[in-house]
C-alpha positions as CSV (number, residue, x, y, z in Angstrom):
1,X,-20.7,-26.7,-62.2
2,X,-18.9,-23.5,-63.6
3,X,-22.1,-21.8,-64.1
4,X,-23.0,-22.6,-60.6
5,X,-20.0,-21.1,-59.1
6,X,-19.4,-18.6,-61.3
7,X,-23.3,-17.4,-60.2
8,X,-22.2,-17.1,-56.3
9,X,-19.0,-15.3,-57.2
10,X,-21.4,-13.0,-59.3
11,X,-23.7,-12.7,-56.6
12,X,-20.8,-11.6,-54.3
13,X,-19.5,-9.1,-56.6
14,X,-22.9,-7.4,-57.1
15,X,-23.4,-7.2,-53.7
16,X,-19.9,-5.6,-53.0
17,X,-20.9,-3.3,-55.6
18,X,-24.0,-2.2,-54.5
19,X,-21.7,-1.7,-50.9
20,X,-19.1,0.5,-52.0
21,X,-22.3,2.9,-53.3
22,X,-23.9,2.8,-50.3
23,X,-20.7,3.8,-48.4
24,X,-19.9,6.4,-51.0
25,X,-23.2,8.2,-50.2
26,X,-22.8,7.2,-45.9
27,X,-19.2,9.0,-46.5
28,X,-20.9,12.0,-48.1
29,X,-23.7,11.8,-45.0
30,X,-21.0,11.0,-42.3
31,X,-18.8,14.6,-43.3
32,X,-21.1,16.5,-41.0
33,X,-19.0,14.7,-38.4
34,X,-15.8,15.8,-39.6
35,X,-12.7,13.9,-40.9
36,X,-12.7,10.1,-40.2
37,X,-9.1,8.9,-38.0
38,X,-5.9,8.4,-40.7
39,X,-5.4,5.5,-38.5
40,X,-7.8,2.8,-38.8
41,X,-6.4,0.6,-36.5
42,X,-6.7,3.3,-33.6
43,X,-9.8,1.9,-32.2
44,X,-10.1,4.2,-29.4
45,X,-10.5,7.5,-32.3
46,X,-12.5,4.7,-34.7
47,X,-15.0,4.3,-31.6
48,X,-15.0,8.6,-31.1
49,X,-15.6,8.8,-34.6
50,X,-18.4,6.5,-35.2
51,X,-20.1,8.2,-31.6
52,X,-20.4,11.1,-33.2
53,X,-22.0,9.7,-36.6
54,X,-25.8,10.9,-37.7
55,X,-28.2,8.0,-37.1
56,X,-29.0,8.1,-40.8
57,X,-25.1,7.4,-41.7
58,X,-26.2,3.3,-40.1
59,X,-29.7,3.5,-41.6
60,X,-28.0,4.2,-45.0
61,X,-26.0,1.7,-44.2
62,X,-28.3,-1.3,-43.2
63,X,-30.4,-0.5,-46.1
64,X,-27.3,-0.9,-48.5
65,X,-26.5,-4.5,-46.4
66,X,-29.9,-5.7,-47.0
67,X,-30.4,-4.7,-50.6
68,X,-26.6,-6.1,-51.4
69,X,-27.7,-9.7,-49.8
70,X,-30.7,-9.5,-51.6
71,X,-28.8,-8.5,-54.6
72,X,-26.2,-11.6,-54.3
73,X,-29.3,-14.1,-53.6
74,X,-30.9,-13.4,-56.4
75,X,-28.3,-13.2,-58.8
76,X,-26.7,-16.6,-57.5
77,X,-30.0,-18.4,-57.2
78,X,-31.7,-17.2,-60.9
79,X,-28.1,-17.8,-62.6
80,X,-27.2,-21.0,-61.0
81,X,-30.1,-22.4,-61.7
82,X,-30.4,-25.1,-58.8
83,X,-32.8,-23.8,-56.2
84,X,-32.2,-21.3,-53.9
85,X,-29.3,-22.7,-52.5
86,X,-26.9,-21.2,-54.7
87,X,-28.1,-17.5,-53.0
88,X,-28.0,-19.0,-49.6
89,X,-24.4,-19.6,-50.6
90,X,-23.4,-16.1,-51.9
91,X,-26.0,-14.2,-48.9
92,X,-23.8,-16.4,-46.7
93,X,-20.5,-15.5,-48.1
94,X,-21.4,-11.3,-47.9
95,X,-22.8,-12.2,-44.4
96,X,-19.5,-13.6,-43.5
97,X,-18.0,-9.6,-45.1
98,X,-20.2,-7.9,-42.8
99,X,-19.3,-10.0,-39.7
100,X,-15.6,-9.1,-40.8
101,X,-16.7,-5.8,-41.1
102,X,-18.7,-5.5,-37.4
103,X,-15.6,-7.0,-35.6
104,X,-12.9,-4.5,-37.2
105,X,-15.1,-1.4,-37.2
106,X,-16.6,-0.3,-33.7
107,X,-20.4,0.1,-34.8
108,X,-23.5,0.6,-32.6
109,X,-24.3,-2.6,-31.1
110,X,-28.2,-1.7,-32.3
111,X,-26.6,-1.8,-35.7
112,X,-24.6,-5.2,-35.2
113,X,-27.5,-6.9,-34.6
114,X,-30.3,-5.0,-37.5
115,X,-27.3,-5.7,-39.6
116,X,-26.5,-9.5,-38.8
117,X,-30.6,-9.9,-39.0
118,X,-31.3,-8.0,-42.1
119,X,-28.5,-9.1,-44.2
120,X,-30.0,-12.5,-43.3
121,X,-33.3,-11.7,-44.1
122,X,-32.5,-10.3,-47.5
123,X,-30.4,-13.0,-48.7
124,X,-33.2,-15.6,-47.8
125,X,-35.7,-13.4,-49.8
126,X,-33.2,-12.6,-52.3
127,X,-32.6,-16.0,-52.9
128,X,-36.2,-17.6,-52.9
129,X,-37.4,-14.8,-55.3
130,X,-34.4,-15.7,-57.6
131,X,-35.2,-19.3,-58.0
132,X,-38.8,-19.3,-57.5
133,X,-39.2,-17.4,-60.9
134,X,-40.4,-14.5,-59.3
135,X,-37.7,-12.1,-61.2
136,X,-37.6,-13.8,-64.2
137,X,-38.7,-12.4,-67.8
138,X,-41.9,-13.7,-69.1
């Protein structure tokens, strides 16, 4: 049982990992459009702000999403070693993050549903290739 939950958690933090990169190099993209609002909670400057954001600041993103769920459903399903449903469980838990994180951030609504559908999609593959043996060493 502790290796079980101790995979999702590790799932998780791989996959929040692999998310602060991806926003480190969308920040570095996203300075073309000048400085972000001090205040996060002003939502009418968040919304300016994120108007005025390249395209390939939310393709950057997405990508990250996707390969972090895939991350977390691998990780969770190889290490818990009980199917895939341990990945569902950690793809699930970072799907729940970027809900969080579409409902406090303005973002395109384009990007609120690739997002919502990708981070899905790689956290099913993520966690059928972790327990089907797909990633494991020979």
């Amino acid at each position: 049982m502790l290796r079980l939950v101790l995979s999702i958690i590790g799932g998780v933090v791989a996959a929040f990992a692999i998310v602060v990169l991806g926003d480190m190099l969308s920040q570095a993209m996203a300075a073309s459009a000048g400085p972000a609002p001090t205040d996060m909670n002003d939502r009418a400057a968040m919304e300016a702000y994120v108007a005025g954001l390249p395209t390939a600041v939310f393709v950057v993103m997405l990508a990250t999403w996707t390969v972090a769920a895939f991350a977390a459903g691998v990780i969770a399903a190889r290490f818990g070693r009980r199917g895939a449903w341990p990945g569902w469980v950690a793809a699930g838990l970072f799907l729940c993050a970027t809900a969080a994180n579409l409902l406090m951030i303005p973002h395109p609504a384009w990007m609120a549903v690739a997002g919502v559908l990708l981070v899905v999609a790689g956290g099913w593959f993520g966690a059928k290739a972790g327990s089907t043996g797909f990633l494991r060493a020979a």
